[in-house]
ZADO-1210 file (C-alpha; in nm, 4 decimals, padded with zeros to 6 digits):
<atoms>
<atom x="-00.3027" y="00.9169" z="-00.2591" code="UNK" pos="1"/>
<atom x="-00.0617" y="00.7170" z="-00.0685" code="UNK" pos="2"/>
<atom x="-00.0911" y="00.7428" z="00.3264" code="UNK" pos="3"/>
<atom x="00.2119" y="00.8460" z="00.5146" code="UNK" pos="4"/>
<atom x="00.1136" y="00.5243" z="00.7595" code="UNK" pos="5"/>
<atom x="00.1314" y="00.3012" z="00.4343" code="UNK" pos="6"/>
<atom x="00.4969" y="00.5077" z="00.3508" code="UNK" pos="7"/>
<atom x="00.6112" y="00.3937" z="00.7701" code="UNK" pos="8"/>
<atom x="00.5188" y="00.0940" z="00.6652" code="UNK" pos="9"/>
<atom x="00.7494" y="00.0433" z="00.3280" code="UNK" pos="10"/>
<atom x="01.0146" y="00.2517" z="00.4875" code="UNK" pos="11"/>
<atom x="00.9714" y="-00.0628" z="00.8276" code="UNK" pos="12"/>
<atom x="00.9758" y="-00.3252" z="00.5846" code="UNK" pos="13"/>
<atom x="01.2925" y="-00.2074" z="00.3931" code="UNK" pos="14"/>
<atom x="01.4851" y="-00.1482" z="00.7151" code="UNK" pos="15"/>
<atom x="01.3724" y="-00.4641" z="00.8267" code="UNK" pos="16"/>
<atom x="01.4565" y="-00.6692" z="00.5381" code="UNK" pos="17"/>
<atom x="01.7998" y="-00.4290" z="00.4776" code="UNK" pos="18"/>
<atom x="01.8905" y="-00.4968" z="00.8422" code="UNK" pos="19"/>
<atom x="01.8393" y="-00.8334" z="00.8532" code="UNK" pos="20"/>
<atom x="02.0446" y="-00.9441" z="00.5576" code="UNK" pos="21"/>
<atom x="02.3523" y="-00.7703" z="00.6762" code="UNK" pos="22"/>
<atom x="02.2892" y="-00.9432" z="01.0269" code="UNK" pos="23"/>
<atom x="02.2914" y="-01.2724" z="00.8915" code="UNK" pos="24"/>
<atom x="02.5723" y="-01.2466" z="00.6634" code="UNK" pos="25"/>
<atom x="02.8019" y="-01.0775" z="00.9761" code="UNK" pos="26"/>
<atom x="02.8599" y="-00.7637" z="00.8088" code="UNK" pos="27"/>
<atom x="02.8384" y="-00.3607" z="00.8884" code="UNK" pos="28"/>
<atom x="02.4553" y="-00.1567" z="00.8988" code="UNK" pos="29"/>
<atom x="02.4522" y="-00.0131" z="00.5299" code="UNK" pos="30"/>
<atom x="02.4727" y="00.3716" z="00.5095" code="UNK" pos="31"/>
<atom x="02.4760" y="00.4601" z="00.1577" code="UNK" pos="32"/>
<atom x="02.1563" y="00.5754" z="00.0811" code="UNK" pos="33"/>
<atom x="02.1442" y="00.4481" z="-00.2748" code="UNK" pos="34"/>
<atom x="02.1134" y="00.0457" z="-00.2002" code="UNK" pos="35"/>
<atom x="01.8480" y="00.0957" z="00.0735" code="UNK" pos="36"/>
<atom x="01.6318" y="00.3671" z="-00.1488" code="UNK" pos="37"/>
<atom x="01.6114" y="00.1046" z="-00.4576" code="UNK" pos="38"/>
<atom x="01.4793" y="-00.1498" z="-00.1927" code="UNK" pos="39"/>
<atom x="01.2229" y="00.1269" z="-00.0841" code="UNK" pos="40"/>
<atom x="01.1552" y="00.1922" z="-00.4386" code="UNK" pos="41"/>
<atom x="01.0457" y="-00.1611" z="-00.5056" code="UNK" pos="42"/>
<atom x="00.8175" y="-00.2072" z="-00.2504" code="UNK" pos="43"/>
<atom x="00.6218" y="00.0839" z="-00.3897" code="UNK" pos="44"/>
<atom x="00.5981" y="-00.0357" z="-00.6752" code="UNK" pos="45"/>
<atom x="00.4826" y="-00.3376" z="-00.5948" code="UNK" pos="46"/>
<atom x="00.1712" y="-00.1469" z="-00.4492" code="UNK" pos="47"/>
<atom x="00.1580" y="00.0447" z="-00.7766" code="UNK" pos="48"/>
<atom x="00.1428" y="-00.2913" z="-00.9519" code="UNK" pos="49"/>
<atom x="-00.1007" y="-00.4719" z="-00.7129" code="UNK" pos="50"/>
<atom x="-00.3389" y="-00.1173" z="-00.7708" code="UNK" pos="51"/>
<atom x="-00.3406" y="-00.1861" z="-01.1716" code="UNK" pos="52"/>
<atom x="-00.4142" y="-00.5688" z="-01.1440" code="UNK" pos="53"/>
<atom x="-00.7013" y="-00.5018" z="-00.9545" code="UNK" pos="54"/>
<atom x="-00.8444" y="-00.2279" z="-01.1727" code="UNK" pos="55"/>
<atom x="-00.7176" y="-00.4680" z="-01.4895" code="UNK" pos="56"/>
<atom x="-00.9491" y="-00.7482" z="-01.3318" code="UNK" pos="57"/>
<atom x="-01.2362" y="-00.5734" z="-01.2597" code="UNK" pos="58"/>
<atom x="-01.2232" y="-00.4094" z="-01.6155" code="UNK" pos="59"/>
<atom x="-01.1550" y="-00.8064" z="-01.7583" code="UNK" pos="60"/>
<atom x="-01.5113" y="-00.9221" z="-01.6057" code="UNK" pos="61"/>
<atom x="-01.7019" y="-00.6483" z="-01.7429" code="UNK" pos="62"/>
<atom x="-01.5688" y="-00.7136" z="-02.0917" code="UNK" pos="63"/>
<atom x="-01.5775" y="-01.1120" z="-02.0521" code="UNK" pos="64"/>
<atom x="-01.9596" y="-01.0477" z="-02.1688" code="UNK" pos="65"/>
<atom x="-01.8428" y="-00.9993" z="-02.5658" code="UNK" pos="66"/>
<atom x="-01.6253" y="-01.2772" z="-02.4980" code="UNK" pos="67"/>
<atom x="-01.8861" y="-01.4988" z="-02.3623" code="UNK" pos="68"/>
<atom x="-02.1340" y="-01.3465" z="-02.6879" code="UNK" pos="69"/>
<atom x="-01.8412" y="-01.5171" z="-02.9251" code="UNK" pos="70"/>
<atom x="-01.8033" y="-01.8282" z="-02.7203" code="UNK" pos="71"/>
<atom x="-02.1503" y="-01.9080" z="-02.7225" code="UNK" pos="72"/>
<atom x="-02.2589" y="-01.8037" z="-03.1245" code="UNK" pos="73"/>
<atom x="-01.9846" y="-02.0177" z="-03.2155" code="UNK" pos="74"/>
<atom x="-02.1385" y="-02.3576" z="-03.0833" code="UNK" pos="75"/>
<atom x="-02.2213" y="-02.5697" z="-03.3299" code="UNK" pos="76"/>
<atom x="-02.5991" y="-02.5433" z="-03.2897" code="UNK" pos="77"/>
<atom x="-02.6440" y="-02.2257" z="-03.1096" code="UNK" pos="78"/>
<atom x="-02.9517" y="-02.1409" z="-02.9151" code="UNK" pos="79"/>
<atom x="-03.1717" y="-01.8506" z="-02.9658" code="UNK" pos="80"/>
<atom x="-03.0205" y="-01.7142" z="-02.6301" code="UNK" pos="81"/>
<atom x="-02.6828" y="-01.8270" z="-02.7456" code="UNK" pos="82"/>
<atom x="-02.7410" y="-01.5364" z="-03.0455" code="UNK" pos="83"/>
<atom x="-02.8461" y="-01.2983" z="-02.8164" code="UNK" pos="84"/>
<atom x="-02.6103" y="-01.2537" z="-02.5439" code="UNK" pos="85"/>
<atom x="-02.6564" y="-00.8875" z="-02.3528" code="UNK" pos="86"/>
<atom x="-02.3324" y="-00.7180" z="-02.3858" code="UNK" pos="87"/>
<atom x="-02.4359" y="-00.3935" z="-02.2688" code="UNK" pos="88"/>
<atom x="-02.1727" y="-00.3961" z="-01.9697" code="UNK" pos="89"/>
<atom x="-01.9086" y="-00.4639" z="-02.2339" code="UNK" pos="90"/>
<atom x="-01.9254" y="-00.1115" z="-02.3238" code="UNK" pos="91"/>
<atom x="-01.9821" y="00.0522" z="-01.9980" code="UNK" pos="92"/>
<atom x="-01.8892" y="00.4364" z="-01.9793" code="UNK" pos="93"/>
<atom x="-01.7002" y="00.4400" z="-01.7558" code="UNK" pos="94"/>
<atom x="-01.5227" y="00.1555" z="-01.7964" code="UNK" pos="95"/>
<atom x="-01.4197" y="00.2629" z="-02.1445" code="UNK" pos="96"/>
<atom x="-01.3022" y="00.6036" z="-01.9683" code="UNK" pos="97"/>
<atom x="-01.0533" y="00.3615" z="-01.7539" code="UNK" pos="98"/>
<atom x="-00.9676" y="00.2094" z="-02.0598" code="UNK" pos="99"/>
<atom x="-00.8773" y="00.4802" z="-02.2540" code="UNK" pos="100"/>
<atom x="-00.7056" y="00.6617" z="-01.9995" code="UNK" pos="101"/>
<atom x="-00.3389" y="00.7398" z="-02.1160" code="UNK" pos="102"/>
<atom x="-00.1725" y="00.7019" z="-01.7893" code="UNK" pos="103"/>
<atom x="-00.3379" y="00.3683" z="-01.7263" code="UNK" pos="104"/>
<atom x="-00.2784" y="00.2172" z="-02.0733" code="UNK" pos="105"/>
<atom x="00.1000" y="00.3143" z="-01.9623" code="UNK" pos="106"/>
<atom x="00.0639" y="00.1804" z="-01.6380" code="UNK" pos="107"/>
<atom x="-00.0654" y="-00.1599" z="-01.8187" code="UNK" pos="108"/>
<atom x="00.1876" y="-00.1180" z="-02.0780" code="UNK" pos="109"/>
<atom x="00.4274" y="-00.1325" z="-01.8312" code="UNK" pos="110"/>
<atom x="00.3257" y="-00.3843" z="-01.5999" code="UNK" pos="111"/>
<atom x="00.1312" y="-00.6125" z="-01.7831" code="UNK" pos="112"/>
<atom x="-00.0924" y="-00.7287" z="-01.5261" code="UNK" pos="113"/>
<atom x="-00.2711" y="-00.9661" z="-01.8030" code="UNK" pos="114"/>
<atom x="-00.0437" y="-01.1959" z="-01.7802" code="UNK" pos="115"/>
<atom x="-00.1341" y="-01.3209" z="-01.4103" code="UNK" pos="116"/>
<atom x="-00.5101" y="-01.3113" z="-01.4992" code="UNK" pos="117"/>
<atom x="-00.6332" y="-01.6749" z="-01.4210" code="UNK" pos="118"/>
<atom x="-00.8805" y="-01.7467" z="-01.7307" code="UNK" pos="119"/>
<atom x="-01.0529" y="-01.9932" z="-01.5535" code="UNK" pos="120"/>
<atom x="-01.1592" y="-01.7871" z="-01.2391" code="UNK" pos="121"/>
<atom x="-01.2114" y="-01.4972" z="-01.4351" code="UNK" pos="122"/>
<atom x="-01.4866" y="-01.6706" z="-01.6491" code="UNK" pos="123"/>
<atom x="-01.6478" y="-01.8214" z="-01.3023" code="UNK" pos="124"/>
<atom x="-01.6632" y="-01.4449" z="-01.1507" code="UNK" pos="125"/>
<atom x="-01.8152" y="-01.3182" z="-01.4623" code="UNK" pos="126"/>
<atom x="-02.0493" y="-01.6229" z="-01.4485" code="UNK" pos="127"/>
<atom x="-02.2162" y="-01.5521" z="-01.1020" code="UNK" pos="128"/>
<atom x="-02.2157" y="-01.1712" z="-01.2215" code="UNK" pos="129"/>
<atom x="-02.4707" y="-01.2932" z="-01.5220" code="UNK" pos="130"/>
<atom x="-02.6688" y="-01.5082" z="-01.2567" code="UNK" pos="131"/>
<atom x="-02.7040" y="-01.1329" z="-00.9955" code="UNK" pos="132"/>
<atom x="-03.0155" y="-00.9783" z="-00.9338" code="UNK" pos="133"/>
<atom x="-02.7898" y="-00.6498" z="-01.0062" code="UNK" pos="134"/>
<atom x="-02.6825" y="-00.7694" z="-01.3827" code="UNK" pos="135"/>
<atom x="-03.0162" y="-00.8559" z="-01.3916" code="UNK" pos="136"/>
<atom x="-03.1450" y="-00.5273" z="-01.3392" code="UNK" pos="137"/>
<atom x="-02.9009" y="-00.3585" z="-01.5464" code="UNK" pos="138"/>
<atom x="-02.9127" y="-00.5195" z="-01.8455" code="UNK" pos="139"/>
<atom x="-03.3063" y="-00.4769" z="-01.8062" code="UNK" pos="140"/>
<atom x="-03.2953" y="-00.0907" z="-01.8900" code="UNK" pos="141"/>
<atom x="-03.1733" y="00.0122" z="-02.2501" code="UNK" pos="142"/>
<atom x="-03.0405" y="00.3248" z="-02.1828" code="UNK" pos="143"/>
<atom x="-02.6992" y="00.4264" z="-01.9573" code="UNK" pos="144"/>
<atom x="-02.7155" y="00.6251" z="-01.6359" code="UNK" pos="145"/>
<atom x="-02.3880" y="00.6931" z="-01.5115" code="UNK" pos="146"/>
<atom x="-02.4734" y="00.6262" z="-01.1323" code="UNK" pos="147"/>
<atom x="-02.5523" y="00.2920" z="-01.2703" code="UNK" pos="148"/>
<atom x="-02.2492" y="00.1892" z="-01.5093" code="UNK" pos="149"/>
<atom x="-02.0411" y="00.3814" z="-01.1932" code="UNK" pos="150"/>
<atom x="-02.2433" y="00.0978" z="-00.9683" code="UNK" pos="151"/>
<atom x="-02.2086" y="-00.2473" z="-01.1879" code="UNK" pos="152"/>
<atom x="-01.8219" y="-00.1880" z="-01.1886" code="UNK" pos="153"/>
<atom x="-01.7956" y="-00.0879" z="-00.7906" code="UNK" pos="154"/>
<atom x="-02.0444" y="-00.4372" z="-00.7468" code="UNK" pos="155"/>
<atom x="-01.7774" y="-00.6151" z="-00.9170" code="UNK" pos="156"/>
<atom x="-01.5125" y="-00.4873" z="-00.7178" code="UNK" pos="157"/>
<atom x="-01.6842" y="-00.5011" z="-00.3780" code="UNK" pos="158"/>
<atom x="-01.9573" y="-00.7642" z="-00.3857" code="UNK" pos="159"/>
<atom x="-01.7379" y="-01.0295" z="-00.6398" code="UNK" pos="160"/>
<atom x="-01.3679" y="-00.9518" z="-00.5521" code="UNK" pos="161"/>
<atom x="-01.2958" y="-00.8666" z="-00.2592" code="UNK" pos="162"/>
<atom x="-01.5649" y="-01.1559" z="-00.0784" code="UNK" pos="163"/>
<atom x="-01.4171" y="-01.4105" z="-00.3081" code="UNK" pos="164"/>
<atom x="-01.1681" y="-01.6306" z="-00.1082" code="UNK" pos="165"/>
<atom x="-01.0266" y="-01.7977" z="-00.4231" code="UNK" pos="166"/>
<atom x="-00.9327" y="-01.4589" z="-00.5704" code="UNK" pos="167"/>
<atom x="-00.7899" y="-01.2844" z="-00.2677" code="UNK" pos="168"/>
<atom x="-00.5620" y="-01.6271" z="-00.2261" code="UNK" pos="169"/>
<atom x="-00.5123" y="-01.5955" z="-00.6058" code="UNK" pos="170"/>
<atom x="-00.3741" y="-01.2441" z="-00.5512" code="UNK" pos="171"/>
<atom x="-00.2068" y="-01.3122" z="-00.1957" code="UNK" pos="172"/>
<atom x="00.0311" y="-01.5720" z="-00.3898" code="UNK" pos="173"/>
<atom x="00.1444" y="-01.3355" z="-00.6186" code="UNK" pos="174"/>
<atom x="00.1465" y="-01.0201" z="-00.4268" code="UNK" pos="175"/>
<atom x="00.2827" y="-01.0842" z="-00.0804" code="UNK" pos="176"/>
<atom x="00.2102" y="-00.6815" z="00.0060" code="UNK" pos="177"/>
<atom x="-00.1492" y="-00.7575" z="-00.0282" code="UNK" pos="178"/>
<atom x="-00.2016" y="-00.7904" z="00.3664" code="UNK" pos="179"/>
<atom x="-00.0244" y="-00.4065" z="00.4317" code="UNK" pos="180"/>
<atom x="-00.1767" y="-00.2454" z="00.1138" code="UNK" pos="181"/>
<atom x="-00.5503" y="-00.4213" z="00.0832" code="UNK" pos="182"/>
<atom x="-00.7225" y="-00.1328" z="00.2732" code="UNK" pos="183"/>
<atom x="-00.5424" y="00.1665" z="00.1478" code="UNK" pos="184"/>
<atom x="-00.5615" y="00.0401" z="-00.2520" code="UNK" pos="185"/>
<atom x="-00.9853" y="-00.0433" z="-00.2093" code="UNK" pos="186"/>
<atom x="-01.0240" y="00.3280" z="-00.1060" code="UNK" pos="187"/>
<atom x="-00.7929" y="00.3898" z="-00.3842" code="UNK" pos="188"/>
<atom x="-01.0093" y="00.1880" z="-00.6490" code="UNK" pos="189"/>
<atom x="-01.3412" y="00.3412" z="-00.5025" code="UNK" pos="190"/>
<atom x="-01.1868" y="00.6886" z="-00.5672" code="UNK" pos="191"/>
<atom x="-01.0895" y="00.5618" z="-00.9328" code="UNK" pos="192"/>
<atom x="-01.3712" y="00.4948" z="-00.9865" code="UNK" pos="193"/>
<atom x="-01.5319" y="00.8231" z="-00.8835" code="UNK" pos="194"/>
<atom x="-01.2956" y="01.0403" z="-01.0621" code="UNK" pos="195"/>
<atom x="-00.9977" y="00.7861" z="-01.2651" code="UNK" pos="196"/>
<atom x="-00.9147" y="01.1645" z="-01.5090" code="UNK" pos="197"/>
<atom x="-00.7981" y="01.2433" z="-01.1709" code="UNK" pos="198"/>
<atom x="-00.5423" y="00.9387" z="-01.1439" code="UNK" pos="199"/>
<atom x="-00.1850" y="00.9448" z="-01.2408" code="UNK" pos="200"/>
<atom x="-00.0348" y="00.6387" z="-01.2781" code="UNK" pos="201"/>
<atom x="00.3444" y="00.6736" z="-01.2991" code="UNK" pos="202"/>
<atom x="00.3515" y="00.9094" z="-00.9926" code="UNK" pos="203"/>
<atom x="00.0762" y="00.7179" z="-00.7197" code="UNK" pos="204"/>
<atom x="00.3074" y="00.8569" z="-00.4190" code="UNK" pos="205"/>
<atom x="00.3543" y="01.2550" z="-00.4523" code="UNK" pos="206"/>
<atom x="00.7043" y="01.4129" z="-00.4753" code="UNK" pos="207"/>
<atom x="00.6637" y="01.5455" z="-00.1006" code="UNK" pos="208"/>
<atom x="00.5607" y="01.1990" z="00.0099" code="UNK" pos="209"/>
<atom x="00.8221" y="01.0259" z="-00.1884" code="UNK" pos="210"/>
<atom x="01.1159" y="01.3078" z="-00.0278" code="UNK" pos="211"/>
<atom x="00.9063" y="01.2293" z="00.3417" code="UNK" pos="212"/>
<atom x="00.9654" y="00.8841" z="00.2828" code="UNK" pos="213"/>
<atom x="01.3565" y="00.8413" z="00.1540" code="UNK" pos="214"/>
<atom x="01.4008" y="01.1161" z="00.4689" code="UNK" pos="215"/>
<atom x="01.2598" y="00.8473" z="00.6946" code="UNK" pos="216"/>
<atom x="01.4211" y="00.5835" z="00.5823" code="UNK" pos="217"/>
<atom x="01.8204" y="00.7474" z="00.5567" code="UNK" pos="218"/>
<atom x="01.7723" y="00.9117" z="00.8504" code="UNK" pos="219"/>
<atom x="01.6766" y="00.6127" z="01.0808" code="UNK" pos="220"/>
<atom x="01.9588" y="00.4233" z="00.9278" code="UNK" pos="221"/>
<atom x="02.2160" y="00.6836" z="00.9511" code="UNK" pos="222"/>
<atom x="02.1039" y="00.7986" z="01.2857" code="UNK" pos="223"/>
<atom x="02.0800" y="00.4587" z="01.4263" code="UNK" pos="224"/>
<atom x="02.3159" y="00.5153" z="01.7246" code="UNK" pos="225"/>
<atom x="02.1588" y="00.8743" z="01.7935" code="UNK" pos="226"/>
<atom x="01.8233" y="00.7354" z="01.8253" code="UNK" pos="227"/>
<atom x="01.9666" y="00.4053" z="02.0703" code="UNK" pos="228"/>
<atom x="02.1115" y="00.6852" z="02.2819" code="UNK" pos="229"/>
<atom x="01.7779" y="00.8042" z="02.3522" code="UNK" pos="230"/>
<atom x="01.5865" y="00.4495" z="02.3651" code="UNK" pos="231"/>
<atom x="01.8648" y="00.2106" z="02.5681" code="UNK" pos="232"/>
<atom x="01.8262" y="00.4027" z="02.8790" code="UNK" pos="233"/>
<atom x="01.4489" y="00.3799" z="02.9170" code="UNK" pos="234"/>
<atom x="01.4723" y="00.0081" z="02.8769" code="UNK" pos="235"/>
<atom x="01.5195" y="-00.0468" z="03.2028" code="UNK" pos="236"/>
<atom x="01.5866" y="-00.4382" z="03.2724" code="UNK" pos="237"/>
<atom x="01.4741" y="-00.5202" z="02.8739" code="UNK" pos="238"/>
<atom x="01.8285" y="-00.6675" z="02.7063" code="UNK" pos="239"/>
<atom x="01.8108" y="-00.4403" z="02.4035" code="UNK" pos="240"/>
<atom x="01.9057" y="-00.7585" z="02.2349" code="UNK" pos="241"/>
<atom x="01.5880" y="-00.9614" z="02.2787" code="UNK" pos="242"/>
<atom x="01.3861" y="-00.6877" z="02.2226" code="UNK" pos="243"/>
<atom x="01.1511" y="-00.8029" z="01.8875" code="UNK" pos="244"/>
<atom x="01.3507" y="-00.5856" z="01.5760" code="UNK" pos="245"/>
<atom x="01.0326" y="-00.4445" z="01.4537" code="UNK" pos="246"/>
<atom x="00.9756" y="-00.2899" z="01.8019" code="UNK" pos="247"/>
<atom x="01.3359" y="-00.1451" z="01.7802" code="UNK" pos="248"/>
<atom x="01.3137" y="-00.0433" z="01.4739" code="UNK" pos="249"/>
<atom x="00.9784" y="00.1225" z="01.5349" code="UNK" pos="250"/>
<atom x="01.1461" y="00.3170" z="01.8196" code="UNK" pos="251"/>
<atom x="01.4094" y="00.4462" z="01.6291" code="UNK" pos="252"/>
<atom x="01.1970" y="00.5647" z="01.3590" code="UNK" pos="253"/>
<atom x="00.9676" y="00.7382" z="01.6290" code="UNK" pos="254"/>
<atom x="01.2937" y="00.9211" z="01.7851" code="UNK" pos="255"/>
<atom x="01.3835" y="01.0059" z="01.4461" code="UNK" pos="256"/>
<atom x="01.0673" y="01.1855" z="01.3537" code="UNK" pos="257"/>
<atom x="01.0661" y="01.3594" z="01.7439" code="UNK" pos="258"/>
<atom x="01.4209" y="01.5191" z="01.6287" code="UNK" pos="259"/>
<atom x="01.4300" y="01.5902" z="01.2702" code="UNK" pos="260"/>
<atom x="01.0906" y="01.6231" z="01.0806" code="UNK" pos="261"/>
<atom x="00.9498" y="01.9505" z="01.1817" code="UNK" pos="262"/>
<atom x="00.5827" y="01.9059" z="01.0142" code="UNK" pos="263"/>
<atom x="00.5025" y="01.6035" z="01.2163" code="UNK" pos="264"/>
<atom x="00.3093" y="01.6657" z="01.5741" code="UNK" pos="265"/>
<atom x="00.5034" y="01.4323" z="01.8072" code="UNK" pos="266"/>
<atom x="00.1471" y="01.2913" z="01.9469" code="UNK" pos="267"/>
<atom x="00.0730" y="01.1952" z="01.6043" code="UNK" pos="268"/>
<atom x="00.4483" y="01.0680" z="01.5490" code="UNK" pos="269"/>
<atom x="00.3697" y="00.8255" z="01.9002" code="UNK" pos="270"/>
<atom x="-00.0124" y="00.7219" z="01.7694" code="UNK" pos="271"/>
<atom x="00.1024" y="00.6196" z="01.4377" code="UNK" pos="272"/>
<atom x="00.3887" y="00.3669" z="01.6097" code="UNK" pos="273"/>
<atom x="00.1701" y="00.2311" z="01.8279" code="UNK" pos="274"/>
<atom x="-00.0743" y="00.1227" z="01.5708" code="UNK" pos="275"/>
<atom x="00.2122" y="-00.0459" z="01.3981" code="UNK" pos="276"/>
<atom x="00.3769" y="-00.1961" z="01.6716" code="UNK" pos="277"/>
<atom x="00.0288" y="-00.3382" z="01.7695" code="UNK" pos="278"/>
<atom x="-00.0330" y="-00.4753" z="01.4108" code="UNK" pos="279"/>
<atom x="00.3171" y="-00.6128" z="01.2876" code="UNK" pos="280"/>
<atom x="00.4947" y="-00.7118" z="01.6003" code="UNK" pos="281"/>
<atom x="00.4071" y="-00.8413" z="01.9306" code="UNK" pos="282"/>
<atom x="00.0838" y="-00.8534" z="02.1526" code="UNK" pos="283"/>
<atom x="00.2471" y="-00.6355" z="02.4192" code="UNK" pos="284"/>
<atom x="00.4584" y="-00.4421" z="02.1618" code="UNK" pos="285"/>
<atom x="00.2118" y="-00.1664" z="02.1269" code="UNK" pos="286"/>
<atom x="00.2250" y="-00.0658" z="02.5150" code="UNK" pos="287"/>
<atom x="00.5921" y="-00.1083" z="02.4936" code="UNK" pos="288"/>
<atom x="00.6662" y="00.1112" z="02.1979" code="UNK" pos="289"/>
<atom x="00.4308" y="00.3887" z="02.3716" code="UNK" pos="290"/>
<atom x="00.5740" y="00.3917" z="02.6706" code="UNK" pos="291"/>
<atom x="00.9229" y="00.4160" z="02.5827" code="UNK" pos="292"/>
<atom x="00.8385" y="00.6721" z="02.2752" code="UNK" pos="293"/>
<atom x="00.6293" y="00.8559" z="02.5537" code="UNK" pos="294"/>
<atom x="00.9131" y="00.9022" z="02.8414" code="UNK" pos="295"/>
<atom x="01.1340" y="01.0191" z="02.5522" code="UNK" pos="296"/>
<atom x="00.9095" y="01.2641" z="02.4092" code="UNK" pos="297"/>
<atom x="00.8376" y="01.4292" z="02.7521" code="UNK" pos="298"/>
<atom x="01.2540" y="01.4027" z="02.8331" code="UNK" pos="299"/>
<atom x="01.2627" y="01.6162" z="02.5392" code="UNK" pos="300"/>
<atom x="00.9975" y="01.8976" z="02.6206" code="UNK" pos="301"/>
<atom x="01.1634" y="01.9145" z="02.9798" code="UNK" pos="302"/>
<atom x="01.4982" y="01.9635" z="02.8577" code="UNK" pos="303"/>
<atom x="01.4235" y="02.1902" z="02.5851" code="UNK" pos="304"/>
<atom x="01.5261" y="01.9129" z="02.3345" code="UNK" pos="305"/>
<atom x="01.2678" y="01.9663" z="02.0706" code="UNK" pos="306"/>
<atom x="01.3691" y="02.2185" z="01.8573" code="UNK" pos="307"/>
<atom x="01.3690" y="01.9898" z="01.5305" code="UNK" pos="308"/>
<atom x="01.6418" y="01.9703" z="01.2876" code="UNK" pos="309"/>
<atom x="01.5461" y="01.9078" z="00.9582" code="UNK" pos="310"/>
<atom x="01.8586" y="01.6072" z="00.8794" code="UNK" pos="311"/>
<atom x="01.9956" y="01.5832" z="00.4897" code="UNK" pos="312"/>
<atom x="02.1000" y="01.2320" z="00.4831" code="UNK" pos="313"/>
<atom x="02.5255" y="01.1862" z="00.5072" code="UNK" pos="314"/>
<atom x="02.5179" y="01.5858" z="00.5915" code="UNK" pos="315"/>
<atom x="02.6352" y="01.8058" z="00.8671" code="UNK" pos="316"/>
<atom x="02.3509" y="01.7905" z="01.0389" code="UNK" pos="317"/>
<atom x="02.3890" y="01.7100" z="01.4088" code="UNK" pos="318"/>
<atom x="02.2723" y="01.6249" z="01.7280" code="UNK" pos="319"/>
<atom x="01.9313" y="01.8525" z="01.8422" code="UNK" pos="320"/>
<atom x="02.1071" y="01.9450" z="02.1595" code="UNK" pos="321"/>
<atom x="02.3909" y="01.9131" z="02.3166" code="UNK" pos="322"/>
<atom x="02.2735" y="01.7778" z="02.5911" code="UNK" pos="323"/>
<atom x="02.3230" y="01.3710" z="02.6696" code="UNK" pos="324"/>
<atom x="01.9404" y="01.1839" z="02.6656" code="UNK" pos="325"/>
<atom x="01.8895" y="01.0600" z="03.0221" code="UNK" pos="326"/>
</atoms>
């Protein structure tokens, strides 16, 4: 469910933020694989976490309607209307199927996403809901369709949500991955939604994508100086020292993939870093990181360097040829 763009992008950030506290404190690159796989491990599940308050919202509007039904028959002198709230979307089919499904009552158990719920802009969002020509329409027919209960929680979602400035700064102050993950988790949500028996909650990122991505990240740390053997020389005039770190690390973990993950197209391996390097790092950075990952790949092919190695992190494996990069 995971992309493996969204996994280069957790395995960047934790070399990036792994790297740069060792530079600034003057000590040695870290090589045991234990330290920089925990800090891997966290930024996963912050996605994980970010995924179930958003479901956990959306599933808190539709339900605000038997709130609201309490709030308003317990006024002193109640209305007619105030008696006769609609709180047909409180019991929505499929949001009861969210709700009752064991791996996300685990998933809540665990994270407890209720307690960053704002109160306040949760009753506002339910509020313009009520005032929609959609909730309108809904609450107008007696009977449930599924297409419809499917819609009125994917309206919330897409048409409430996401639009609403307030709640995307709400959710950018407490979940700083919201900028990388906001993409990949709305497909996520909209597939829920489609099929949420499907969705397993303590294992988001699949064994083989979890293995692909501690492999990525142990293997550009540990074969840091292999991979600058290949990249310093096609620098040219650049000092490798002012070159922007997320364009050398970006490098390295394109030189790593050339040599040592057989599954992986090299083509793809270069398209994938460019569209990084063009969205985290500089305005030239993508041309720069495709050149350079370009005139190593076709070194390779010419000298019969691409006979991949799959590499077990702080094993035997060595160097794909013998031959020195040029």
């Amino acid at each position: 469910m995971i992309s493996r763009r969204n996994i280069r992008v957790k395995v960047m950030q934790t070399i990036y933020s792994v790297e740069s506290q060792f530079a600034e404190s003057g000590g040695e690159m870290p090589t045991k694989p234990v330290d920089t796989v925990k800090v891997l491990q966290k930024h996963f599940d912050q996605t994980r976490q970010l995924f179930i308050y958003l479901i956990h919202f959306v599933t808190e509007v539709a339900r605000y309607a038997e709130t609201d039904a309490r709030n308003r028959a317990s006024k002193h002198l109640p209305t007619k209307e105030d008696l006769n709230v609609n709180i047909k979307l409180a019991g929505n089919e499929l949001l009861w199927k969210i709700l009752e499904h064991p791996s996300y009552k685990q998933a809540v158990k665990d994270d407890k996403p209720e307690q960053l719920v704002n109160a306040e802009l949760l009753r506002k969002i339910y509020l313009e809901l009520v005032e929609s020509e959609k909730y309108q329409q809904y609450i107008a027919v007696p009977g449930r369709d599924k297409k419809e209960e499917k819609e009125m929680l994917e309206y919330i979602f897409e048409t409430l949500l996401l639009p609403n400035e307030t709640f995307t700064s709400y959710i950018e102050e407490y979940f700083a991955n919201w900028d990388d993950d906001a993409d990949m988790l709305i497909v996520l949500l909209q597939n829920f939604m489609n099929k949420p028996a499907a969705y397993n909650f303590q294992e988001l990122l699949s064994k083989e994508k979890w293995q692909f991505a501690k492999n990525l990240l142990q293997t550009t740390l540990e074969k840091r100086d292999l991979a600058m053997q290949y990249i310093k020389p096609k620098l040219k005039n650049w000092d490798p020292e002012r070159i922007a770190s997320l364009d050398m690390i970006l490098m390295r973990m394109g030189v790593c993939e050339f040599l040592f993950f057989e599954t992986i197209p090299p083509k793809v391996t270069i398209n994938e870093y460019i569209d990084l390097a063009k969205e985290y790092s500089t305005q030239q950075s993508g041309q720069f990181v495709n050149g350079i990952l370009d005139n190593i790949h076709k070194d390779l092919v010419r000298d019969n360097q691409m006979n991949k190695v799959a590499f077990t992190p702080n094993g035997s494996s060595t160097q794909p040829s013998a031959n020195k990069p040029s």
